[in-house]
C-alpha positions in Angstrom: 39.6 173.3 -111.4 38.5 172.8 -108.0 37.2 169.7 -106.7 33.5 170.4 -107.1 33.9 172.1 -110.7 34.9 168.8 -111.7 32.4 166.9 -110.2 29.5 169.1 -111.8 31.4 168.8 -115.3 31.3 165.1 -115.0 27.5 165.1 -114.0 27.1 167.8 -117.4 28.7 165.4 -119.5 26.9 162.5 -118.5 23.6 164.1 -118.6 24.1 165.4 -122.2 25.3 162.1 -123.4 22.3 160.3 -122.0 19.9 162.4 -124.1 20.2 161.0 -127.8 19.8 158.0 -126.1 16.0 158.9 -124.7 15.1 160.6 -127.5 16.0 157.4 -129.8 14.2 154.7 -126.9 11.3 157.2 -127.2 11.4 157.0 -130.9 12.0 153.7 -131.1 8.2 153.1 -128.7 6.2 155.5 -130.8 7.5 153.9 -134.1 5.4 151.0 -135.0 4.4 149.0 -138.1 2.5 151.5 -140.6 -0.9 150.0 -141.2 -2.3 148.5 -144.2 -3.7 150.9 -146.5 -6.7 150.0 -148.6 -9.5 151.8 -151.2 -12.5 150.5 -152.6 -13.2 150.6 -156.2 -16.6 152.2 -158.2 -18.7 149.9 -159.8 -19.7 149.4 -163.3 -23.1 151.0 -164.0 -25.3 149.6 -167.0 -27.7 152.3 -167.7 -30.1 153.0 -170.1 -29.2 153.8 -173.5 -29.6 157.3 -174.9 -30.5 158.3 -171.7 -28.8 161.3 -170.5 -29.4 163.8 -167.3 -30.3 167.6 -168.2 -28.2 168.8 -164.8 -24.8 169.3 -163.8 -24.5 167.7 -160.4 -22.3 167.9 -157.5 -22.0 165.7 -154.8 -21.3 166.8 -151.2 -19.5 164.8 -148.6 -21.9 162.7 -146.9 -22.1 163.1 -143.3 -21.1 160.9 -140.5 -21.3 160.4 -137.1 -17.9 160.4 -135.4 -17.2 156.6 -134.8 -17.6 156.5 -138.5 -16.2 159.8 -139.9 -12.6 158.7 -139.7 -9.9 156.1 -141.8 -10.2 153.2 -139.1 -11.7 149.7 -140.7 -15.0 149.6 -138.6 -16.5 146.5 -136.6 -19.3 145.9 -134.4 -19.3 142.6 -132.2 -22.6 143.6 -130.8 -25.4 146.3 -131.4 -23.5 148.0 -128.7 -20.1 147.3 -129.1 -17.6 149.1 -131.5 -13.8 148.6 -132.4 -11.5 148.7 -135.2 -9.4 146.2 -137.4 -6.2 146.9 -135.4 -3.3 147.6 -138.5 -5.7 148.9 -141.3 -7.0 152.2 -142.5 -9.2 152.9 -145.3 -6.5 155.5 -147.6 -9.1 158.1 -146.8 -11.8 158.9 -144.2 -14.9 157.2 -144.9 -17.1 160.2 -146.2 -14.5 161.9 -148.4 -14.2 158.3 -149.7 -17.4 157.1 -150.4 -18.4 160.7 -152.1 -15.5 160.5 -154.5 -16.6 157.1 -155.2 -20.3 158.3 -155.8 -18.9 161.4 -158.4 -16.6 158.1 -159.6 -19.7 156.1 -160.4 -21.9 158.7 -161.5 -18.9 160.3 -164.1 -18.3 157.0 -166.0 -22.0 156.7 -166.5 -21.6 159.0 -169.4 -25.1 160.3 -168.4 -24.5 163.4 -166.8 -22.9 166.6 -168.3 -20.7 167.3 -165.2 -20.6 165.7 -162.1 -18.2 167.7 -159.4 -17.4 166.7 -155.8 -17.9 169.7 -153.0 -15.8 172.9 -153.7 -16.1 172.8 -157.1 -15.7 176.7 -158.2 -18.9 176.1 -160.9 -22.8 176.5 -161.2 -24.6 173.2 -160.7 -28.0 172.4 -161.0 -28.7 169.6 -158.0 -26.3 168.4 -154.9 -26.2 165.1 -153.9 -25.9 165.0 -150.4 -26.9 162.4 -147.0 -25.8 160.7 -144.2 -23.4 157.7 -143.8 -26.0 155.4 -141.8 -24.1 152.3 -141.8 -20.5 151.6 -143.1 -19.2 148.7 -141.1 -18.3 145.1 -140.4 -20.5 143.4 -137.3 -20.7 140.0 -135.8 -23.6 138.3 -137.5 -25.8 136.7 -134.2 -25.6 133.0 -133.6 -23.3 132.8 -136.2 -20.9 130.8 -134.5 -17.0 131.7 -136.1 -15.4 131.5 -139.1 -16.0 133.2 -142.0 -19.9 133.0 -141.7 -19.7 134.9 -138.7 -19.3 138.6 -140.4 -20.8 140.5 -142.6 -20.6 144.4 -144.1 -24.0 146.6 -143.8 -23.6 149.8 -146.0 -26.7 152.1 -145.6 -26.6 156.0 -146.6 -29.4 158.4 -146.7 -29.2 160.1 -149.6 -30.9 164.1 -150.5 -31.0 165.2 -154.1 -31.7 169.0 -153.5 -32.8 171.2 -156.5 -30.0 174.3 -155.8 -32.3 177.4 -157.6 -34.6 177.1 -155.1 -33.0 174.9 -152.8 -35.7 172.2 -152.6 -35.2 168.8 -151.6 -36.9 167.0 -155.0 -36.3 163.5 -153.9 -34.5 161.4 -150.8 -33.8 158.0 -150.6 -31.9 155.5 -148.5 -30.0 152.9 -149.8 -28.9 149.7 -147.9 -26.9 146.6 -149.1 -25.0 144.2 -146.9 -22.4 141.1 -148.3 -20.4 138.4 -146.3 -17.1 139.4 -145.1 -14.5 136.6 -146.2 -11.7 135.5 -144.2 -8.3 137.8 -143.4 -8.2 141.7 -143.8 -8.6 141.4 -147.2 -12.1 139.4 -147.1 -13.5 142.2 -145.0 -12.6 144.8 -147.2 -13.6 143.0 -150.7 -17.4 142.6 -148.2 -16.9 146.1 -147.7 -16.7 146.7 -151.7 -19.2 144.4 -152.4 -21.4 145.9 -150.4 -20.5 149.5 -151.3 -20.7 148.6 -155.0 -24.7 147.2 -154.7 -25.7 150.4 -152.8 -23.6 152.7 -155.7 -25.3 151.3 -158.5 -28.7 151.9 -157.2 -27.8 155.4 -155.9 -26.8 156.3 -159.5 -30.0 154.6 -161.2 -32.2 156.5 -159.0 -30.0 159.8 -159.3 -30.7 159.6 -162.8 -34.2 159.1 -163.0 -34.6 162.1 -160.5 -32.7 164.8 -162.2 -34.9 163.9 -165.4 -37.9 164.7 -162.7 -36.2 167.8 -161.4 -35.3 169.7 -164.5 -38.1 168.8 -167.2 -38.1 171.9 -168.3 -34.0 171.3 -169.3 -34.9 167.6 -170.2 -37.5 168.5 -172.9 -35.1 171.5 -174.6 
């Protein structure tokens, strides 16, 4: 081997040896902590008794704009300003999560005969459907810091549409807000708190509006 064959089989050697090395330092960067994970639950519903909805209902994925259609925890320190919790994710993104929360709520009312999420391969009568308004945490103004300092806003618009004829029979929008309390986990039990208030109306008023929309089903 001549003198130069050596000296580009050293330069070979060294160069293929140095590469599992990058590729673990580049690993290494990109690996961080995972973040937190965290759901919100359905409320409780008291509704009235013997009272049951003639239509089979599906609820469609609400929709969002884009700072809000996603899994990031949402804050606003200003009307103007947006971030997000750094290290937590709601386990889904917001829309699919509140509409499976909604067909959550509405189910374990016992008052509808079905009550599907979007893509469900069955006649309905009425969709649910809206927009996500509101769904985050914001810095209360002259609140000063500490706990007192943040609260949760939930507000969705919310379309019950008639599918036969594809009329819009009633729309509504719902808005509840609760205190955030301190850590991650305070935020996301105002977030919950919140959620819950605007559920429980949303299904009330669902209710009393498919009884409107169908009499003719109600009364057989």
């Amino acid at each position: 081997m001549t003198r130069y064959a050596a000296h580009f089989s050293r330069l070979l050697l060294l160069v293929f040896t140095a590469l599992p090395l990058s590729a673990c330092a580049l690993a290494d960067v990109a690996s961080g902590p995972p973040p937190a994970l965290y759901v919100l639950t359905a409320p409780d519903v008291d509704v009235p008794a013997g009272v049951t909805a003639p239509a089979q209902l599906v609820v469609e994925e609400f929709s969002a704009p884009a700072a809000t259609d996603t899994s990031r925890v949402v804050y606003k320190s200003s009307p103007n300003s947006l971030a997000y919790y750094a290290g937590a994710r709601w386990a889904d993104r917001a829309p699919r999560m509140i509409a499976s929360l909604a067909v959550e709520t509405l189910t374990d009312t016992g008052s509808f005969p079905a009550v599907t999420g979007p893509g469900a391969q069955v006649r309905m009568d009425l969709a649910l459907s809206g927009d996500i308004r509101a769904f985050e945490a914001y810095r209360v103004a002259g609140a000063g810091l500490g706990e007192s300092a943040t609260n949760v806003r939930v507000s969705l618009f919310v379309r019950l549409v008639r599918l036969r004829d594809r009329t819009i029979v009633a729309s509504r929008e719902f808005t509840a807000e609760a205190k955030a309390g301190s850590g991650m986990d305070g935020v996301v039990a105002g977030y919950d708190a919140a959620l819950d208030e605007v559920l429980t109306a949303l299904a009330l008023w669902t209710l009393e509006q498919s009884l409107a929309a169908m009499p003719e089903k109600a009364g057989s």
